[in-house]
N, C-alpha and C positions, 0 to 999 in steps of 0.2 A: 928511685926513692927507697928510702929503706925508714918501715916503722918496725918501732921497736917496743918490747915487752908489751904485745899483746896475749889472749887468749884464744888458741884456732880447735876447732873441735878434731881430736885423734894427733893432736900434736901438745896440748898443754900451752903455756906458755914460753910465746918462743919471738922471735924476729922476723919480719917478712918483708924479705926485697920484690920491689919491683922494676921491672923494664919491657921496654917496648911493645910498653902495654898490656902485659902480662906480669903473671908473680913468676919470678926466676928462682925463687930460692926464701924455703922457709925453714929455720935454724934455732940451735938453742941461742938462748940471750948471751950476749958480750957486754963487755964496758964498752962505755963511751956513747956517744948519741946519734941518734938518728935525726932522720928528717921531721917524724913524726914521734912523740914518745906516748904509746900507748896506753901506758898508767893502768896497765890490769887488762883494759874494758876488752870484749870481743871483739874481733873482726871476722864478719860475716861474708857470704856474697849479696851483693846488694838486691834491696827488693824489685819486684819486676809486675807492676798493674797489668794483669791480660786481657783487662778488658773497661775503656776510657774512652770518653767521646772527649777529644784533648780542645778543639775550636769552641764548643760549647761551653766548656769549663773555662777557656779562655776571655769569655764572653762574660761570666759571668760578675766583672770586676764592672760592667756600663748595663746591671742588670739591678734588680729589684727583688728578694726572695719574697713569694705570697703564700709558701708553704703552711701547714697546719701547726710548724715550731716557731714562724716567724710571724707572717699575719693572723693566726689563730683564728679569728673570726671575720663576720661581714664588715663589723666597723674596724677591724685590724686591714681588713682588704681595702677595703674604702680610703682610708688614711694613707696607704700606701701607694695607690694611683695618683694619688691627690697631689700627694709629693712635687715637688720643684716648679720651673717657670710653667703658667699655661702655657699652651699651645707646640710644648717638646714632647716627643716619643717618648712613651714608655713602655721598657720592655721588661716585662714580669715573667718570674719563671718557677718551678716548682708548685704548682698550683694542684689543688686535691678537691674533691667534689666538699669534703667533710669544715672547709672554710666558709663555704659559701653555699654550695649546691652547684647545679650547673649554669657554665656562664654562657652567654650569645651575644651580639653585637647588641641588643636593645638590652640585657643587664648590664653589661657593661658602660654603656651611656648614661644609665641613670645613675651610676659611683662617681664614673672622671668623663662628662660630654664634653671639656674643654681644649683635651689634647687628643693625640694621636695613641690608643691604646693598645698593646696586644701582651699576649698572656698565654704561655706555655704550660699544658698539662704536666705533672711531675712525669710520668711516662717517659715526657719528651716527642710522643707521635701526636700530639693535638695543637695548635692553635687555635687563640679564641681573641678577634679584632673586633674593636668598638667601630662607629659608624661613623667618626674622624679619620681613624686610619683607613678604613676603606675607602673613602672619600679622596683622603691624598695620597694613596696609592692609584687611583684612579679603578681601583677594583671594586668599585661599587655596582653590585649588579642585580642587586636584592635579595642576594644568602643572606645567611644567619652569621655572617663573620666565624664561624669553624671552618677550618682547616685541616683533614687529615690526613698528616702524612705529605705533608704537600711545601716541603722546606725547600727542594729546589728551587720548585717554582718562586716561592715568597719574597727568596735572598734579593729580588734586582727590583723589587716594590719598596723596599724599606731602606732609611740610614742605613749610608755604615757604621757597623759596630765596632768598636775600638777591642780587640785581642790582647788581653793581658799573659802574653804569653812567658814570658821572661820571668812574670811573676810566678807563674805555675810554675815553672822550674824551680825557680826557687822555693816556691814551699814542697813539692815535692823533692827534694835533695834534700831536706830539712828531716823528711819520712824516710831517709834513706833508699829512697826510691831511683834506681840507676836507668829503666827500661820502663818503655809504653807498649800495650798492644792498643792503636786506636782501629776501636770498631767502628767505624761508620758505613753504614752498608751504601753510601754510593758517594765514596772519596773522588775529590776533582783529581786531575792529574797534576794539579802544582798544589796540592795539600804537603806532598813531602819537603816540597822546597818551603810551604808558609811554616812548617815547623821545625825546620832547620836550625831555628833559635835556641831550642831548647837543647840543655846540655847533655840530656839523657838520649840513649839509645833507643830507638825505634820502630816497630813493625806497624803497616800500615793496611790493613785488610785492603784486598782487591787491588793493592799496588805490588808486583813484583812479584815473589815466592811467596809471599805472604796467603795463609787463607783468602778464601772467597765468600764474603758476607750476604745469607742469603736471609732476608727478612720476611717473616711467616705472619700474617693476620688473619683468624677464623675468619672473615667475613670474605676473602678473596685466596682463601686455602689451595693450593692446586692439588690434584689428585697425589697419591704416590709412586702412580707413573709417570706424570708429567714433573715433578720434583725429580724423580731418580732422574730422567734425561736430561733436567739443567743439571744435574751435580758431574753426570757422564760427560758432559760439552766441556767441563773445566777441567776434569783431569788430565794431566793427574797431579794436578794441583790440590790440595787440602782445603773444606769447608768448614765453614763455621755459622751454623745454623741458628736464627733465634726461635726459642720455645719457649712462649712462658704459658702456655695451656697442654692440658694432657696431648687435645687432639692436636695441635702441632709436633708433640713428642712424638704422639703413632705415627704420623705420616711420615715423618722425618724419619723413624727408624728404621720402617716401609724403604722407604727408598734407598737410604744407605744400603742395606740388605738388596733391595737390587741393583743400585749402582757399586756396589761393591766398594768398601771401607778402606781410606790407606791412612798411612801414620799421618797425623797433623790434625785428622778430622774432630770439628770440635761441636758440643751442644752448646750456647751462648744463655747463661741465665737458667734450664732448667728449672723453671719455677715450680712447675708442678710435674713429681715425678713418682708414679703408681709406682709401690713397690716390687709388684707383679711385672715392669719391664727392665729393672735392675739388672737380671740373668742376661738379659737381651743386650744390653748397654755395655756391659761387661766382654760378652763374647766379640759384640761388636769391636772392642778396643776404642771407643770414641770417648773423647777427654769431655768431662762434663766442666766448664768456666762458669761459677756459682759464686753467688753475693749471698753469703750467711748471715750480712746484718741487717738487709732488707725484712725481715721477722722482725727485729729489734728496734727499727726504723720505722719500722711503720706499722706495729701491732694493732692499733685501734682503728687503724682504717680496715686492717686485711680480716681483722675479725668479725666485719660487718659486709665488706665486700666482695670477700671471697668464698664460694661455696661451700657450704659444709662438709661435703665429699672431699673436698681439694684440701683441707685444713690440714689435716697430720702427715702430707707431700710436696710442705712447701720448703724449696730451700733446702734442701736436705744436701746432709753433711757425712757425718758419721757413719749413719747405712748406706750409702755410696761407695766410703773407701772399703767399710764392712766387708760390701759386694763384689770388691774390686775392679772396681770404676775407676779411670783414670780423672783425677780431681784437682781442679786449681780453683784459683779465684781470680776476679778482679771488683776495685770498687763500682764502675757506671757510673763514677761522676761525669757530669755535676749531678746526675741525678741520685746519686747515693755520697755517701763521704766521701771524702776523696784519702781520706787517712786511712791507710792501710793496716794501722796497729789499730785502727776502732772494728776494722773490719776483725782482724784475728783476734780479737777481744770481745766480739761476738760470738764467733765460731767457738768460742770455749764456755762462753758463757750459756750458751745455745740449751734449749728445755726438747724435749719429747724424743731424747734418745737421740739428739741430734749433736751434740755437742763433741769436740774434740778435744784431745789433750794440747797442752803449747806447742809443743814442738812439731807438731802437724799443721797447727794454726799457722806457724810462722812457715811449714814448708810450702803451705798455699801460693807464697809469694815470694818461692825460690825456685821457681822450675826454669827450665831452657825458653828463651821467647818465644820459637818454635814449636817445641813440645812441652806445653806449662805445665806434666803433670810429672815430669822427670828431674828432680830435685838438682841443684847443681851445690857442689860445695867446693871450698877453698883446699885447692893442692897446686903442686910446685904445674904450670903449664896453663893454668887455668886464664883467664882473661881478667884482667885487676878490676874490675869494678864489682865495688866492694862499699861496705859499712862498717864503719868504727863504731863503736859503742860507750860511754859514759862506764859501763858497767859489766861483769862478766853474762857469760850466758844465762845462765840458771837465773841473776836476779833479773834480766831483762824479762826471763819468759813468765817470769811471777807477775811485774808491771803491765806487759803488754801496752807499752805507751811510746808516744813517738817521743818523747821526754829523755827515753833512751839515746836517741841518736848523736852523736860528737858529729860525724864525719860522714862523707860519701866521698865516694872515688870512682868517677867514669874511663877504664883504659890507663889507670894508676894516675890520673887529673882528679886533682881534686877540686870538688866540684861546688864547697860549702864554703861560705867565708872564713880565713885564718883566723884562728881565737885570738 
């Protein structure tokens, strides 16, 4: 494939051939035409999410949002359970205390007692089932219909849920998005094969080389020796730890430090990160995978929720890279955007010293799928999956919008519908 009069950063406007799967060859411009005619715009290396829970997102086309931007309130929630024939499943997701307060199997009843209920904490680690659903799930044992953390088990209680996955492809090829990391920290072994549809490239935590997702909750914390010794059993394979509280940062650090750090090792989300272990983080060499527009997302809840202390260490950005923290991103859809130019539209928009320039913004979501915090750019050998652009660089990084995007290319396939 050869497109032609694009703009490649360190080369200007030029020509770029592809083949087997690869760019062979990037050159000044000729007469005559190509496969593709560029019309100016950039051609980037395509963006790469590091961190996507991709079956969730998939799910979320036979779902219901009850979030604080969709259902707003109790009678926005109400109305929303209420939704479609009696007596069918409903499955609600993005749910935040600040809709409703908290839900249980008997609140729940008194909105929609006619069907089959349940309702997903925006989190993602809660469920919360009416007294229907537990009923014909046959898990009726007189809880409170919560659930935490408890999705394995759940999955062979309820319908199936129809996977929109084809569609997620296509709206992220739309975002210029070539590569997934899905984090799910306890992937089945035919999860690779259920997402083999999608046309994007894939890493798949705890399948293969792939890091090993190891998921941290203060209530059931293991010490930082008993952490370093699961992180010891997998090497020397790469981790990817989630933290979204100081004291999972300590222990995590704890134990890296005595299981001893190798390339690949990842912090997942860093939600709250004292400045005083930055030094730490750094020597360590451990990649910090952060969502910068969860601040943005969700300001009014985190300014009532989250501790005072925690406030000016959330999500941090800027003092990160500052520190020399190896830094990438990804969205957490479905529980965050799944638009990757909203996320680096945050990270620049970003208040209390957190904020980045564009081109740091967009390097978030340029790094190796392996090592997300090592930027990759377009030169003659490289791998062709790639993003065309409407527009040159400089204006795309002013917009920061997926509005940019013409094209994607997975392995020089393109992968976006022909104009």
């Amino acid at each position: 494939m050869l497109i032609t009069d694009v703009e490649v950063e360190g080369y200007g406007r030029v020509d770029v051939r592809l083949g087997g799967g690869r760019v062979v060859g990037i050159g000044r411009r000729r007469a005559g035409r190509g496969d593709v005619d560029g019309r100016g715009g950039a051609l980037l290396v395509g963006l790469h999410d590091h961190h996507v829970h991709l079956a969730a997102l998939a799910a979320e086309a036979a779902s219901v949002r009850v979030g604080p931007a969709e259902a707003g309130d109790r009678d926005g929630l109400v109305g929303a359970l209420r939704s479609g024939p009696p007596g069918e499943w409903v499955r609600a997701v993005g749910y935040h205390e600040s809709v409703a307060g908290e839900l249980d199997r008997w609140v729940l009843d008194g909105f929609a007692p006619d069907r089959p209920v349940r309702v997903q904490h925006r989190s993602g680690a809660l469920w919360m089932w009416n007294s229907a659903a537990l009923r014909a799930a046959g898990l009726d044992g007189g809880g409170d219909g919560r659930f935490w953390r408890e999705d394995e088990r759940l999955r062979g209680f309820t319908p199936p849920v129809r996977l929109d996955l084809r569609g997620v492809g296509a709206r992220a090829a739309a975002y210029g998005i070539t590569g997934f990391t899905n984090a799910d920290p306890h992937p089945g072994q035919d999860l690779p094969e259920l997402l083999s549809v999608l046309p994007q490239r894939l890493v798949v935590m705890g399948i293969g080389d792939a890091p090993v997702k190891f998921l941290l909750d203060d209530a059931t914390l293991p010490t930082p020796g008993e952490l370093a010794a699961s992180v010891a059993a997998v090497r020397p394979r790469p981790v990817a730890v989630h933290c979204v509280t100081r004291l999972q940062l300590l222990v995590t650090l704890l134990a890296l430090e005595e299981a001893g750090p190798v390339a690949g090792d990842r912090i997942e989300h860093g939600s709250v990160i004292p400045a005083e272990t930055m030094p730490w983080l750094a020597r360590l060499g451990v990649t910090v995978v952060t969502q910068p527009h969860f601040p943005v997302e969700r300001g009014r809840e985190y300014a009532t929720d989250v501790d005072p202390d925690d406030q000016a260490h959330l999500y941090r950005c800027r003092s990160l890279a500052e520190a020399g923290v190896p830094l990438a991103a990804g969205t957490d859809a479905p529980y965050g955007s799944a638009d990757p130019w909203a996320v680096m539209r945050a990270a620049v928009e970003r208040s209390g010293g957190e904020a980045v320039d564009p081109r740091a913004a967009l390097d978030l979501f340029a790094g190796e799928p392996q090592h997300p915090s090592r930027a990759r750019r377009l030169k003659v050998g490289a791998v062709a999956d790639l993003c065309l652009l409407h527009v040159p660089l400089r204006e795309a990084l002013d917009l920061m919008s997926a509005d940019v995007v013409r094209a994607t290319f997975v392995g020089g396939r393109r992968i976006t519908p022909p104009e």
